[in-house]
C-alpha positions in Angstrom: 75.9 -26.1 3.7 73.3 -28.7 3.5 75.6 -32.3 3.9 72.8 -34.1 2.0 72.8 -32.0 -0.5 73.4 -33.7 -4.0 76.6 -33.6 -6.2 78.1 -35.0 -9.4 81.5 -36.6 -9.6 82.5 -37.3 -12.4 85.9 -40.0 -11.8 88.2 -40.8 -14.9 90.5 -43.9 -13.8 93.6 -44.1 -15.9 95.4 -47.1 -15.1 98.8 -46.5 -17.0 99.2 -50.1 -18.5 98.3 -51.4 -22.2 95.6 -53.7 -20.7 93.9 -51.0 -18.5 90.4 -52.3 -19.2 90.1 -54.8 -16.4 91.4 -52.1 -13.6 88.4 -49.6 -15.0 86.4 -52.8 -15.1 87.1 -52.8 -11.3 86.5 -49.4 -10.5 83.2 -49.0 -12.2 82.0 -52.0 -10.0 83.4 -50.1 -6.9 81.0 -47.2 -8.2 77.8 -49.6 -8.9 78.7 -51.4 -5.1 77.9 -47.8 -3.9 74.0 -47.9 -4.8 74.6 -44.2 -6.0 73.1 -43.4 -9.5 75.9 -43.5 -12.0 76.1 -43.5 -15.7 79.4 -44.7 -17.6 80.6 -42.8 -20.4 83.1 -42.8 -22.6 85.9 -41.1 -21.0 84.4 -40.8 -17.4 81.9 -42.0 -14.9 79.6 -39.7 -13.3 78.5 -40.7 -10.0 75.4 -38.6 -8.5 74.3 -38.2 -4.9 75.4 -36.6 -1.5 78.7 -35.3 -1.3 79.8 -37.7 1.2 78.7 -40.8 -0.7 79.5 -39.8 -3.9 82.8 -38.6 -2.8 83.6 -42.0 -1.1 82.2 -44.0 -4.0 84.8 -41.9 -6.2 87.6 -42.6 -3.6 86.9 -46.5 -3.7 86.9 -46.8 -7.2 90.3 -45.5 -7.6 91.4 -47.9 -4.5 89.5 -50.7 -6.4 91.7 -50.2 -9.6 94.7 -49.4 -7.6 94.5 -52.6 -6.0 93.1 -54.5 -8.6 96.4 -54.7 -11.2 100.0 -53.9 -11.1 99.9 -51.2 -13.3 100.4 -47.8 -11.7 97.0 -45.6 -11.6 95.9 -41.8 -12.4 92.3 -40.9 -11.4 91.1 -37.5 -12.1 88.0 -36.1 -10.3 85.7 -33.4 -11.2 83.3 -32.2 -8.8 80.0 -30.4 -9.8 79.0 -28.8 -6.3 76.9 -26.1 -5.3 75.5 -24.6 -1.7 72.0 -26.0 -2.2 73.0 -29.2 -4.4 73.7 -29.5 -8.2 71.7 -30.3 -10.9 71.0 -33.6 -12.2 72.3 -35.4 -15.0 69.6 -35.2 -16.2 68.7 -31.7 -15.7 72.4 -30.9 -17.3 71.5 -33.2 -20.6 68.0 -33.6 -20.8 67.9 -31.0 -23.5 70.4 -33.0 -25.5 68.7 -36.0 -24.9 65.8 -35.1 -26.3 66.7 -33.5 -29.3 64.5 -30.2 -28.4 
């Protein structure tokens, strides 16, 4: 398998604290830090690029809001991966998007 080829991650950080906005504050800076394309949503962050990048980029935002608060932290991790790379975000919303 190609180890360029690209992936989505898509990284839900769930710091489990009444305040947890400045510990996903943290961890979607840990995701921009990585130069990958990204694009924030409402209930995850999807992070696009190589699997080894991507992966890592998912692995320090959850360090990032780990270490960033007291509160204890859940991340959940979704991986869109196939032998010769995934499709885009864009490819998978572009229709959506667009309204066609």
């Amino acid at each position: 398998m190609d180890p360029n080829r690209i992936v989505n991650i898509g990284v839900e950080v769930l710091p489990l604290t009444d305040d947890a906005l400045p510990q996903v504050d943290r961890a979607i800076e840990a995701i921009i830090a990585s130069g990958l394309r990204y694009e924030v949503g409402p209930l995850e962050t999807t992070i696009e690029g190589p699997f080894d990048a991507a992966w890592e980029a998912a692995k320090q935002a959850h360090l990032a809001a780990v270490s960033s608060g007291n509160a204890p932290v859940v991340t959940l991790i979704k991986i869109s991966d196939a032998p010769g790379g995934s499709m885009t975000m864009e490819e998978k919303t572009a229709k959506w998007r667009t309204g066609a």
